[in-house]
C-alpha positions in Angstrom: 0.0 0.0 0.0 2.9 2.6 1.0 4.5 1.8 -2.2 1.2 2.5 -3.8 1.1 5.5 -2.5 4.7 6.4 -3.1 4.2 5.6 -6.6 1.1 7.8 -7.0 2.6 10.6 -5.3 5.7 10.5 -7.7 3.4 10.5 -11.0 1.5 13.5 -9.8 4.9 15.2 -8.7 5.8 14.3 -12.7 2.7 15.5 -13.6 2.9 18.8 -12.3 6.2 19.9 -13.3 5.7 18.9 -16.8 2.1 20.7 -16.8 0.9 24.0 -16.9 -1.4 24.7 -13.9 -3.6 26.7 -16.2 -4.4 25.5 -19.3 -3.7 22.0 -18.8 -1.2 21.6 -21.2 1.9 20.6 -21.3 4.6 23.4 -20.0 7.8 24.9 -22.1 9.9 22.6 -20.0 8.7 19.4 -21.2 8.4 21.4 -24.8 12.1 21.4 -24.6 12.4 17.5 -23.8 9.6 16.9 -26.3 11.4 18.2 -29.1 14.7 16.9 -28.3 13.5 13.8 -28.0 11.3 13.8 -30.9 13.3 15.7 -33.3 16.3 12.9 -33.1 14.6 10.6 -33.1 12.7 11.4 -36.4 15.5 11.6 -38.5 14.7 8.8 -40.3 12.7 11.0 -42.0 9.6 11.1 -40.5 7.6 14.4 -41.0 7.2 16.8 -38.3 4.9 19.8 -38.4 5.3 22.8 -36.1 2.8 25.6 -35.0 3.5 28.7 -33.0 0.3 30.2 -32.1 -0.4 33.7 -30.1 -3.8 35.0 -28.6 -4.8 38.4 -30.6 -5.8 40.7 -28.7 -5.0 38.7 -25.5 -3.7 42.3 -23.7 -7.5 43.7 -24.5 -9.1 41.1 -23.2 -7.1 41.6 -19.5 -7.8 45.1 -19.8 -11.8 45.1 -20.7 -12.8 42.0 -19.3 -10.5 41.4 -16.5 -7.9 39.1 -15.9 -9.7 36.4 -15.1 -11.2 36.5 -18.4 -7.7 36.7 -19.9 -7.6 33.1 -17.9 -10.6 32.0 -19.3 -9.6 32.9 -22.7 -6.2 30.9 -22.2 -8.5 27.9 -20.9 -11.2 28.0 -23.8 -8.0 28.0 -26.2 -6.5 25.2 -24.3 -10.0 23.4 -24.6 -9.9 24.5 -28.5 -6.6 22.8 -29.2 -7.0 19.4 -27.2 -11.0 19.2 -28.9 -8.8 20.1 -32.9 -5.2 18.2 -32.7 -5.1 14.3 -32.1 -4.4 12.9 -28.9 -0.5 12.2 -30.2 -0.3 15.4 -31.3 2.0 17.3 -28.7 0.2 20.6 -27.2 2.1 23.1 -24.9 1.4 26.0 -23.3 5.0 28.1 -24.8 4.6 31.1 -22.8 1.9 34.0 -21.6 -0.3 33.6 -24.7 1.9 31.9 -27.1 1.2 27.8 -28.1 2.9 25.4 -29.9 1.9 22.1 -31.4 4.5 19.7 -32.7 3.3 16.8 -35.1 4.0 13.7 -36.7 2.8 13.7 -40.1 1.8 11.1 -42.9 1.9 14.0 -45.8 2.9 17.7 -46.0 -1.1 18.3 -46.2 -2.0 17.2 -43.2 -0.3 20.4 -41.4 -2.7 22.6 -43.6 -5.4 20.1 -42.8 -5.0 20.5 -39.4 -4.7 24.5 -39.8 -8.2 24.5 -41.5 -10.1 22.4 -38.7 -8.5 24.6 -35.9 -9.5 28.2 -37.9 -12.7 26.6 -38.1 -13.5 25.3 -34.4 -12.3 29.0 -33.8 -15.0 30.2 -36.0 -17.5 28.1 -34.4 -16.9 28.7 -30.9 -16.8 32.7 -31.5 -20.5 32.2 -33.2 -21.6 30.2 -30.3 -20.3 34.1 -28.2 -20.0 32.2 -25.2 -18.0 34.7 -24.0 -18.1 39.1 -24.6 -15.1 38.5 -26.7 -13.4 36.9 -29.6 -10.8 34.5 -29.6 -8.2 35.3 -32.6 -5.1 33.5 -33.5 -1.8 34.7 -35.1 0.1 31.5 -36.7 3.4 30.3 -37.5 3.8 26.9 -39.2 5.8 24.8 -41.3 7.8 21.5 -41.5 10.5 20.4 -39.7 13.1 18.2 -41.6 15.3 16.4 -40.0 18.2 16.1 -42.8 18.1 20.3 -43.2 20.9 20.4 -39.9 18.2 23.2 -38.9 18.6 23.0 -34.9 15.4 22.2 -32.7 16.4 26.2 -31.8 16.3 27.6 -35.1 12.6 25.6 -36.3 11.3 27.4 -33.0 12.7 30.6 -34.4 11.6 30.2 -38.1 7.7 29.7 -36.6 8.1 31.8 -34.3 9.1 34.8 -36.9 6.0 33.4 -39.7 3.6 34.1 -36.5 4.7 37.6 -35.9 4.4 37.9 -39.6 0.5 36.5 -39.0 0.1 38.9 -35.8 1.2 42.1 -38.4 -0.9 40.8 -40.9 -4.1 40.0 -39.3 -3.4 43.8 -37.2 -3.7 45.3 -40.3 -6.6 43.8 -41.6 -8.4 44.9 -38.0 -7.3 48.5 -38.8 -8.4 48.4 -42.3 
């Protein structure tokens, strides 16, 4: 029974420091394992997809609605992804606002694939307006090959920069 116990005990220890207490997700820390792990291991060739997403408009939401709705937001999101990406699909919470999704492929399509279903379960949960906001997305993505020598560093980097290209983008369609 102590063992048991012990055992139990050490799981949810694991569990928490590889979680964030938030969303849910998994944390930047086990991000980091994640991809190292992953990322050798794939270089067989398997295909890997990345995306970097960001909350629009995350800082208005704390400011209108509170920052408990800025929580909520982050939750609903978290809730979003895990209902959109399959259940070996790797979901983490990267930071504030920021996501990322890393996943193993069968064809290049399937990244845009999964794009489309996740713009559109963010389409249908803002028509639903459970909430006195909308939740936007900015998006970085592409493919991650293995045989490139890109580092695990420099793919975080590259999606990172396409989402800030997104986040400019989709500003100045708001102010248009």
């Amino acid at each position: 029974m102590t063992i048991s116990i012990l055992i139990i005990f050490i799981n949810f220890q694991n569990y928490q420091l590889y979680t964030d207490h938030l969303t849910g997700l998994f944390n930047r820390r086990q991000l980091d394992n994640y991809l190292q792990e992953r990322l050798q291991s794939s270089a067989g060739g398997n295909l890997i997809g990345g995306i970097m997403i960001d909350l629009d408009s995350f800082k208005e939401i704390n400011d209108l609605y509170g920052h408990n709705a800025g929580d909520q937001a982050l939750e609903y999101s978290a809730r979003i992804f895990r209902n959109t990406f399959r259940r070996n699909d790797f979901i983490a919470r990267y930071g504030g606002d920021e996501f990322i999704i890393i996943m193993e492929l069968e064809d290049s399509g399937d990244l845009m694939r999964a794009i489309e279903r996740l713009r559109e379960n963010i389409r249908q949960f803002n028509l639903r307006a459970v909430v006195p906001y909308k939740i936007g997305l900015s998006m970085g993505y592409d493919l991650f090959d293995c045989r490139s020598g890109k580092s695990v560093n420099d793919f975080l980097k590259h999606i990172d920069g396409l989402m800030y290209r997104d986040k400019l983008n989709n500003r100045r369609l708001k102010h248009a």
